[in-house]
MIPAPA-481804 format. One record per residue (C-alpha): residue in one letter; x, y, z. Coordinates in steps of 0.1 Angstrom, whole numbers, plus 2048, in hexadecimal, padded with zeros to 3 digits. Each point is the difference from the previous one (the first is absolute). Last residue first. Example, Ala and Ser with C-alpha at 12.3 -4.5 7.8 and 13.67 -1.06 7.14 Angstrom:
S8897F5847;A7F27DE807;
end
This chain:
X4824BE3FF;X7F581081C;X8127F6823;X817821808;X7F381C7F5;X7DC7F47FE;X8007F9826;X813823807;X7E280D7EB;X7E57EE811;X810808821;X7FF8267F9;X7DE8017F2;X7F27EE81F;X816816812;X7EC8207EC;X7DD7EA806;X807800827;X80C8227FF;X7DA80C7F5;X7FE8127DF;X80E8237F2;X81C7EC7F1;X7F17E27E9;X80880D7DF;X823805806;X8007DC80D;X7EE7F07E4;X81A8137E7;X81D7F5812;X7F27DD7FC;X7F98047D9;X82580C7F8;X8127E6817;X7EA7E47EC;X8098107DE;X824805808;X8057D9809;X7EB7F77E4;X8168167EA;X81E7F280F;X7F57DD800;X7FA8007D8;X81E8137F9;X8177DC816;X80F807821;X8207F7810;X80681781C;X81E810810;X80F8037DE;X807827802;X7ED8027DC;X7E47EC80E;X7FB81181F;X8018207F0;X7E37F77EA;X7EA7FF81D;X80D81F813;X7FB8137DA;X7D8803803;X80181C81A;X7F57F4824;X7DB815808;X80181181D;X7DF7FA813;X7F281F819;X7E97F2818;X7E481680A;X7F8803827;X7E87EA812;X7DD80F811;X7F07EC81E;X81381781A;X7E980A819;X7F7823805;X80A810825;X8048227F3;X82380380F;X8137E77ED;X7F67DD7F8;X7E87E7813;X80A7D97F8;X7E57E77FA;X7F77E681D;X7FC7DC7F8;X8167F081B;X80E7DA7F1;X7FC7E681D;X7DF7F07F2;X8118007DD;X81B7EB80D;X7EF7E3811;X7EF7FC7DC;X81F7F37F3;X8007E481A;X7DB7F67F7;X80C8017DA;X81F7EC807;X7E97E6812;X7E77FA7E4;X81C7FB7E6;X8107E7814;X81F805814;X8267FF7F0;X7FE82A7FF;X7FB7FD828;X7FC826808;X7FD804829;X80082680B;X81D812816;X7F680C825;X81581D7FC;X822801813;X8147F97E4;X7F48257F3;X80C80E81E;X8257F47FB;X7FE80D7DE;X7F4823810;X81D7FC818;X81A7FD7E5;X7F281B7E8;X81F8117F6;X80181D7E5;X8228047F6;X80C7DC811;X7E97F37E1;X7F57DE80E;X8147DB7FD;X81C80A80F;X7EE80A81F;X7E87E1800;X81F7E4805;X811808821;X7E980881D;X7DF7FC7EE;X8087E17F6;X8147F281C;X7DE809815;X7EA7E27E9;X7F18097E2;X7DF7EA7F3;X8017E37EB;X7F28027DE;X7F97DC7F0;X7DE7FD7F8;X7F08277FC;X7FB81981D;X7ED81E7F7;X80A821813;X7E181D7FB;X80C827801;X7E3817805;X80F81F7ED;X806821817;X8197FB81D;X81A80A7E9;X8197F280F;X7ED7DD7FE;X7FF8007D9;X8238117FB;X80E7E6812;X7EB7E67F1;X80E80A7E0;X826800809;X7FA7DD80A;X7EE7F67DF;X8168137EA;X8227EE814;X7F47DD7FB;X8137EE816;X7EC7FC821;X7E47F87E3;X8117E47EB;X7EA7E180D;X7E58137FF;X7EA81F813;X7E480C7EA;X7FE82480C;X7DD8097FA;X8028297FE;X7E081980A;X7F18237F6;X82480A7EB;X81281F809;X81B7EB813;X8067ED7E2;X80F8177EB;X81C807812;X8127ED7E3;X8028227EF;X82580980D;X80D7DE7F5;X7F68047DC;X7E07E67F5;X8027E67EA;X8017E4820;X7E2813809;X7E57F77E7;X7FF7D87FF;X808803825;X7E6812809;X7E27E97EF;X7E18127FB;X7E380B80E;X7E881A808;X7F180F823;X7EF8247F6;X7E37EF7F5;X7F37F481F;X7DF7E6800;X8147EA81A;X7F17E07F3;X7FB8087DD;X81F8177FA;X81A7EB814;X7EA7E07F8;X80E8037DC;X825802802;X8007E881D;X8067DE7EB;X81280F7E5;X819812816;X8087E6817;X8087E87E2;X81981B7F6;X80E804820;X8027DA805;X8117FA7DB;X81681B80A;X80B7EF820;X8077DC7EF;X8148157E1;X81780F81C;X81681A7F0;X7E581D802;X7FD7F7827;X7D780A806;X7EF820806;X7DC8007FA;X7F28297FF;X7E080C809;X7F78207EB;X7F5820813;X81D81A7F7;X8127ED7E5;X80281E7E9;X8157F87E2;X81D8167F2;X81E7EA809;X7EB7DF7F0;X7FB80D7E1;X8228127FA;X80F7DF80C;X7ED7E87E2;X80B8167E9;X82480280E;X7FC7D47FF;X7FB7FF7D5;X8287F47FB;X7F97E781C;X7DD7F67F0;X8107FC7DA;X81F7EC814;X7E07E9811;X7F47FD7DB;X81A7EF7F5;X8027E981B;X7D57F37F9;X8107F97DD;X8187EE809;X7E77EB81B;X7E67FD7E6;X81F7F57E3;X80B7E281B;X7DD7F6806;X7FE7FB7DC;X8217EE7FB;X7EF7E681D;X7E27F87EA;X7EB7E8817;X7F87DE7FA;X7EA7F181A;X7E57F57E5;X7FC80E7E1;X80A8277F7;X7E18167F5;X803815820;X828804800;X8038227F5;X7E081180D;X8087EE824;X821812802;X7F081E7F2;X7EC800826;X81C7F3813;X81B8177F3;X7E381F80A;X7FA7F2822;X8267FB805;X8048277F7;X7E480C814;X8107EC81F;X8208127FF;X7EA8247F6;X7F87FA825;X81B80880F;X8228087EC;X80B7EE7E4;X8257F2803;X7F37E180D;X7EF7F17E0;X7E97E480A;X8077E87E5;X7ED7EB7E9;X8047DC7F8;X8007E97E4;X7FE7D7806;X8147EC7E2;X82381080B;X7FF7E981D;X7FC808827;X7DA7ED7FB;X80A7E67EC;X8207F881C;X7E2805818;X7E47E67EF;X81B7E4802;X80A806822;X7DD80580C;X7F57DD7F0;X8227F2810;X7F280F823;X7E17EB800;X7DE8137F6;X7E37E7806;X7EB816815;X80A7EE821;X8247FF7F7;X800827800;X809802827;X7FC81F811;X81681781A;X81E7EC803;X8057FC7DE;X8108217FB;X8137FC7DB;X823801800;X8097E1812;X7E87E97EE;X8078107DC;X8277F1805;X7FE7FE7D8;X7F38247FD;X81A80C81C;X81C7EE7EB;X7F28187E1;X7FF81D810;X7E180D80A;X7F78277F4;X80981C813;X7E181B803;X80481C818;X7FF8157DD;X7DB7FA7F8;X7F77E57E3;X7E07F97F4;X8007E27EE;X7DD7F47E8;X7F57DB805;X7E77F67E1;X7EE7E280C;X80B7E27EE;X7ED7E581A;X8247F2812;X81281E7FE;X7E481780D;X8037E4820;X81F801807;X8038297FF;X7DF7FB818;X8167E4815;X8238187FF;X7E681D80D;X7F57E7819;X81E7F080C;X80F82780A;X8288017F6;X7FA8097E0;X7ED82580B;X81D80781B;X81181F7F1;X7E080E7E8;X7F87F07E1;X7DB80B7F9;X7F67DE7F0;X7E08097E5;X7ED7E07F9;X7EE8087E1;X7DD7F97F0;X7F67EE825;X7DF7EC803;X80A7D87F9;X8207F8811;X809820810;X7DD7FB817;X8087DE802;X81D804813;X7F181E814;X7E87E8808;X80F7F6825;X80282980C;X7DB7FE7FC;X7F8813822;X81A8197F8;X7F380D7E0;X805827802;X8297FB807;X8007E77E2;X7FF8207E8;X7EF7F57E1;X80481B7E3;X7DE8147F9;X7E07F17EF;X8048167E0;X8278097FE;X81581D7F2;X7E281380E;X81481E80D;X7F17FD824;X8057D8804;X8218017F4;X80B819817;X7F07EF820;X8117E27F4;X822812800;X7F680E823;X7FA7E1813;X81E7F07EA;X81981F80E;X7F17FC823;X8047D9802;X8218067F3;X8207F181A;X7EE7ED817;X7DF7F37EC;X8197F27E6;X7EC8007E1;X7E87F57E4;X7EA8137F3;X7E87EF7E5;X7F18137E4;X7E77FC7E7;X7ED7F281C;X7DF7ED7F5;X7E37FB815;X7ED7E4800;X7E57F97EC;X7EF7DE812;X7FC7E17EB;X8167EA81D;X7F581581D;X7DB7FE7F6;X8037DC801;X8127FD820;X7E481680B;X7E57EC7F4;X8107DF80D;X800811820;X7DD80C802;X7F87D87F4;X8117F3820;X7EE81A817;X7DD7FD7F1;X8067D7805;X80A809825;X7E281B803;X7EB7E57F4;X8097E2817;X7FF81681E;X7DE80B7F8;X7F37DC7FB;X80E7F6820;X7EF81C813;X7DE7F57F3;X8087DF807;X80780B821;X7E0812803;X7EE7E37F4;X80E7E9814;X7F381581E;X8157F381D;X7F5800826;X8207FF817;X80B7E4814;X82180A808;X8227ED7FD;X80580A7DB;X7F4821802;X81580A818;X8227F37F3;X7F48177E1;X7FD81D812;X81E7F7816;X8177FA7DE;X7F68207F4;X80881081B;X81F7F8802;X8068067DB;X7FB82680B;X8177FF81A;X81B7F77EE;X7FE81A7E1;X7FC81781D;X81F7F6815;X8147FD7DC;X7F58247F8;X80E80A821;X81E7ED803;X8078167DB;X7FB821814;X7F081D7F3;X7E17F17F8;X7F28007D9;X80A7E07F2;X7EA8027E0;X8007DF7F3;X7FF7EC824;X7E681780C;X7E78007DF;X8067D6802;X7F5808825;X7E08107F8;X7F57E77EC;X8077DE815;X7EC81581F;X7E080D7E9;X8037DC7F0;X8017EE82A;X7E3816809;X7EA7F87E5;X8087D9802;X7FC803827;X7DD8157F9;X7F47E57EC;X8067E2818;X7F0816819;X7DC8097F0;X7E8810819;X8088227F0;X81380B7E3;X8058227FF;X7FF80C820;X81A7E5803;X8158077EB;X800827805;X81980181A;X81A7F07E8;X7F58137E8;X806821815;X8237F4811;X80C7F77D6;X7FA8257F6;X81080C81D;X81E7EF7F9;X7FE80D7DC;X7FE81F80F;X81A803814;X8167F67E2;X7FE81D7F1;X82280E807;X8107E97EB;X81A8117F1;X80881481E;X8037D9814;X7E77F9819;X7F9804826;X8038297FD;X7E48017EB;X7DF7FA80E;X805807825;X8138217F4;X7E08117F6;X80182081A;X8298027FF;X8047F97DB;X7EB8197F8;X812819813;X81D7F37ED;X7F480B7E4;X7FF8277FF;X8108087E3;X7F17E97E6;X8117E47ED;X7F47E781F;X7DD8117FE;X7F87F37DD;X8107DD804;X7EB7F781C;X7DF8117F5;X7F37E07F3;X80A7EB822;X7F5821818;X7D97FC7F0;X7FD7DD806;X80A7FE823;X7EA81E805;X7E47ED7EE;X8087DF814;X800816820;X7E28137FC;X7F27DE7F9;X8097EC81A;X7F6819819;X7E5815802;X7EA7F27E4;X80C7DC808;X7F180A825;X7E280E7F5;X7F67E17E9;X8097EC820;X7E9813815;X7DE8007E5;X80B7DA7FF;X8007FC827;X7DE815806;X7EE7EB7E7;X80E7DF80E;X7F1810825;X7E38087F2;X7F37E27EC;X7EB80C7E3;X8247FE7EC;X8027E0804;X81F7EC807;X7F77F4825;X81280B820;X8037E5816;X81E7EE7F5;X8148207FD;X8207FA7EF;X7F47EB7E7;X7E38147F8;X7DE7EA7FF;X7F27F37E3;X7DB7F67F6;X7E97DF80F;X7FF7EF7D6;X8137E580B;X81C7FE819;X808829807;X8188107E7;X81D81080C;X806829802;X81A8137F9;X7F58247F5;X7FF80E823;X8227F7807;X81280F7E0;X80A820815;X8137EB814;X8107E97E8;X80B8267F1;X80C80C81E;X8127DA808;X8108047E0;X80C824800;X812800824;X8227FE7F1;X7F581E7E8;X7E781181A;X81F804817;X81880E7EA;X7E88167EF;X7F780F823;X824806800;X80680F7E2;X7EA819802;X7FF80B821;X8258047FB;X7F28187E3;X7E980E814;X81580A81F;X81F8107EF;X81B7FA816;X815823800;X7F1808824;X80F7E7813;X7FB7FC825;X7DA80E7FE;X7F97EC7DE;X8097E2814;X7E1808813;X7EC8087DC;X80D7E07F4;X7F67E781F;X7DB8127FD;X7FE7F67DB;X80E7DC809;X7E47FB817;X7E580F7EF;X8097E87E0;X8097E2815;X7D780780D;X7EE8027DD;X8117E07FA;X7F57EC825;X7DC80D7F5;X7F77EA7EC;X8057DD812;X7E681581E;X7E58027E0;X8017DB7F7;X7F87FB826;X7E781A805;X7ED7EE7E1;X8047E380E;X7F0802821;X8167FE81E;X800821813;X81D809814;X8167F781D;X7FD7DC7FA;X8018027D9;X81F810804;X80C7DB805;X8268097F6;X7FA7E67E2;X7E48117F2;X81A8177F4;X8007EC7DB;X80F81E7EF;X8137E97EB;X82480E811;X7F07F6826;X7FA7E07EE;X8237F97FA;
end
């Protein structure tokens, strides 16, 4: 133990040289500025055996090692000239350490031990706390950097100890190791004090260690936690059995501080509580609530949707960006929800929270708005009154927040009732025209019930939305050849394509939310305007067989692999053409709940699923080779963003070079539009196959009219405004009313 305070007077070097104090405080130096030859020579030999070590950055982190466990005694050492005791009466002070050198500055030897100890903080505690400093704020900046693991390798001392989220805990342990030292510099001649000082610095830095946990290992946290109230009880055990000189005044001093910051404590928390209670918070016209298992991609996207078209002004509430107050979502459906919108998927009544928010907008009148999706089957009535064996209790209890399972029972059989109206997701739509028509029911299904009281709910309007939203869908069919002729003339040379299973409304709500997130920092980040977007799928499932090609003349393709992938034959026959082509950078993105082919896959099922006229076995095999990206749709905001971002820095941002001159190809060919004559919407209503009303027809023909027009107009611009064009017309087709 006193070899590791520098106390080296212990191996009697005073024998061999001289004895004075100043050589003394200087030989306690130097044993630093020798580990640092030492292990400097030991890295250039190893450096001999293996030449991939880098030297410095070992250097680094080992030297870092060593002046981190070593940092108190350095610092208590470079403190030595400063801590002096006073003499009986007025005779002076004398260092502490050094009987015989006295604290006066016309005294040579003290003179020669401060100017030494400055230079020693200068050369070592200090360019260590400042580097130490300096790696903590650029942590997160050089960890989302290529390069950071040679970071890692010089500064690991400070990191690798602690948890990622709390990779700046070395400092705060550094912080305490330089008050601690600092105490007694500080206050001198005074031990009662410096035992109270000592003991709040220790008391305060282990609440911050017991809040934060920030080692790796739990034993760990608890082995800190414990040794800190250790030594708290042995400064205070030595201070009762020691005759130490007390300054009442300092202690009352102390006392009176303590007393104030505990008053300013109490009344900063009746402030808040008060502030909480007359606070504005914000109000969600909508609430989404779902099954994270079977739509957490479909309400990601559905809120990203209402967000952009302004249907509402703080945006809908997805609990998936407020994880840490999972415990207020109850209140937050109590008092700051318009409606709570329940996107009925499979398994969304069988999850105790949904059935507690449903509960819950029952209870307070909140208006509850059904959207139903075809995987939907509604309880029966025996598995309503057996509610404890249909609903997964395992996972949470509601007891705690008051909700028993007869309230639920109650507020479910209202809920399944003719008195709550719903919406449907209408399967027959294709891509994302499917999510443009439920935006659209939504939006005139709000305009229809706003001025209605409480939790009541038109359910004869929903009905009429969703007829109308059908009869539309036959306009869209009979308006599809338009639609074809667009897409078969387009030049997709340069775009980046999403490809995603058109029958699998959880994969296009991840395309989709894919391509709103990236669709900007393609052009900003990569500065490339040859590289545009759009959704494949929405496009290719009108295309003829022979042009589905397509997508091998196209810069780069995300293949969102789902559920439904290994069956989807245009996405396999897509990524065949993709890696054939050896041309497009082709990007696989794994969502929740794909698993990935196994050899009886290849063997038996893939053939039948691709065109045996053109092949593409091995390429498919190829593309499951790829080291496939991570897309979590049930993740926070914050997270699906970083993930999305993981794409763009894999796209390649080079524009094609055309025939023998060498020019690129930024120039897009005109798009011829044929416009539908007039009669293919009063045929449908002489052959029966629609039932529309003259008002409908002429709105009908007067939307198609107005589109066409838009897209005729737009032809000599960019292909990412002609699919823009494209969409918004499918969109209109199909979802307008």
């Amino acid at each position: 133990m006193t070899v590791m305070s520098l106390e080296l007077e212990v191996l009697q070097l005073s024998c061999m040289f001289n004895a004075d104090p100043v050589s003394t405080y200087l030989r306690a130096i130097f044993p630093v500025f020798l580990a640092a030859a030492v292990i400097l020579v030991a890295l250039r030999i190893k450096k001999r055996k293996h030449r991939e070590i880098n030297v410095f950055l070992q250097f680094c982190n080992a030297m870092g090692s060593i002046l981190n466990i070593l940092l108190i005694s350095i610092l208590l050492m470079t403190f030595r000239p400063f801590l002096c005791y006073k003499h009986p009466g007025t005779a002076g002070a004398s260092l502490r350490n050094y009987p015989s050198v006295v604290c006066d500055l016309a005294h040579g030897d003290f003179l020669a031990m401060v100017v030494a100890g400055i230079l020693t903080f200068v050369l070592i505690p200090l360019p260590f706390l400042a580097l130490a400093v300096y790696s903590t704020c650029k942590y997160p900046q050089k960890m989302s950097q290529y390069g950071g693991e040679n970071f890692l390798k010089a500064t690991g001392f400070l990191f690798f100890r602690f948890t990622p989220s709390r990779y700046y805990y070395g400092l705060v342990s550094m912080t305490r190791s330089l008050l601690v030292c600092l105490v007694p510099v500080v206050i001198i001649d005074d031990g009662g004090f410096q035992v109270l000082c000592l003991t709040a610095i220790l008391i305060l830095f282990s609440q911050v260690q017991m809040y934060l946990h920030p080692w790796r290992s739990h034993k760990t946290n608890m082995m800190d936690g414990a040794q800190s109230v250790i030594l708290v009880l042995l400064l205070v055990g030595s201070g009762l059995t020691t005759q130490l000189d007390l300054d009442k005044r300092a202690v009352a001093t102390l006392g009176v501080v303590g007393f104030a910051l505990m008053l300013f404590l109490v009344l900063l928390t009746m402030m808040n509580t008060v502030h909480r209670i007359l606070q504005v918070h914000p109000f969600y016209p909508y609430f989404i609530c779902h099954h994270k298992a079977d739509a957490s991609a479909q309400a990601r996207y559905l809120k990203m949707l209402l967000d952009q078209r302004g249907l509402v002004g703080q945006g809908a509430f997805l609990d998936s960006d407020h994880l840490q107050d999972l415990d207020k979502l109850f209140d937050i459906v109590k008092t700051r929800v318009g409606i709570l919108m329940t996107y009925l998927t499979r398994g969304t009544l069988t999850r105790p929270w949904c059935c507690g928010e449903i509960t819950t907008a029952h209870r307070n009148n909140v208006k509850v708005m059904r959207v139903v999706t075809p995987s939907f089957i509604p309880p029966t009535d025996s598995e309503l009154a057996a509610l404890q064996d249909y609903v997964d209790f395992k996972s949470c209890s509601l007891v705690n927040y008051g909700i028993t399972i007869e309230d639920m029972q109650v507020a479910l059989s209202w809920f399944l009732s003719y008195n709550v109206g719903s919406v449907e997701l209408q399967e027959d739509l294709h891509g994302n025209a499917r999510f443009e028509a439920l935006l659209h029911s939504i939006g005139t299904y709000e305009k229809v019930n706003k001025d209605r009281p409480g939790h009541i709910m038109s359910n004869t309007s929903a009905k009429m939305i969703n007829s109308s939203s059908a009869k539309l869908a036959a306009v869209g069919t009979a308006m599809s050849a338009a639609v074809n002729n667009i897409v078969n003339e387009m030049n997709l040379d340069g775009c980046l394509l999403v490809s995603a299973d058109p029958a699998d409304s959880e994969a296009i709500a991840a395309a989709n939310i894919l391509v709103l997130k990236i669709r900007m920092e393609v052009f900003q980040t990569l500065q490339c305007e040859t590289i545009e977007l759009s959704s494949l799928d929405d496009c290719q499932n009108n295309l003829p067989v022979h042009r589905r090609p397509m997508a091998a003349r196209c810069a780069a393709i995300v293949v969102v692999m789902s559920r439904g992938t290994l069956n989807c034959r245009v996405q396999l026959q897509t990524i065949a053409e993709a890696v054939r082509a050896h041309t497009p950078t082709v990007i696989p993105m794994k969502t929740t709940g794909f698993l990935f082919p196994n050899e009886e896959y290849f063997r038996n099922i893939l053939p039948w699923r691709l065109d045996r006229r053109r092949g593409g076995r091995s390429h498919v095999t190829s593309f499951f080779r790829l080291i496939a990206l991570e897309f979590t749709p049930h993740a926070s905001d914050q997270t699906l963003t970083a993930q999305c971002t993981e794409v763009v820095s894999r796209l390649a941002c080079k524009p094609r070079k055309l025939g023998a001159t060498g020019a690129t190809d930024f120039e897009r060919p005109s798009i011829t539009v044929e416009m539908p004559p007039p009669p293919m919407l009063s045929t449908l209503e002489k052959d029966g196959s629609a039932d529309f009303s003259d008002a409908e027809f002429e709105l009908s023909s007067d939307i198609c009219a107005e589109a066409l027009e838009d897209l005729e107009n737009a032809k000599n611009q960019t292909s990412e405004e002609i699919l823009l064009h494209a969409q918004m017309l499918s969109n209109v087709l199909h979802s307008n009313v």
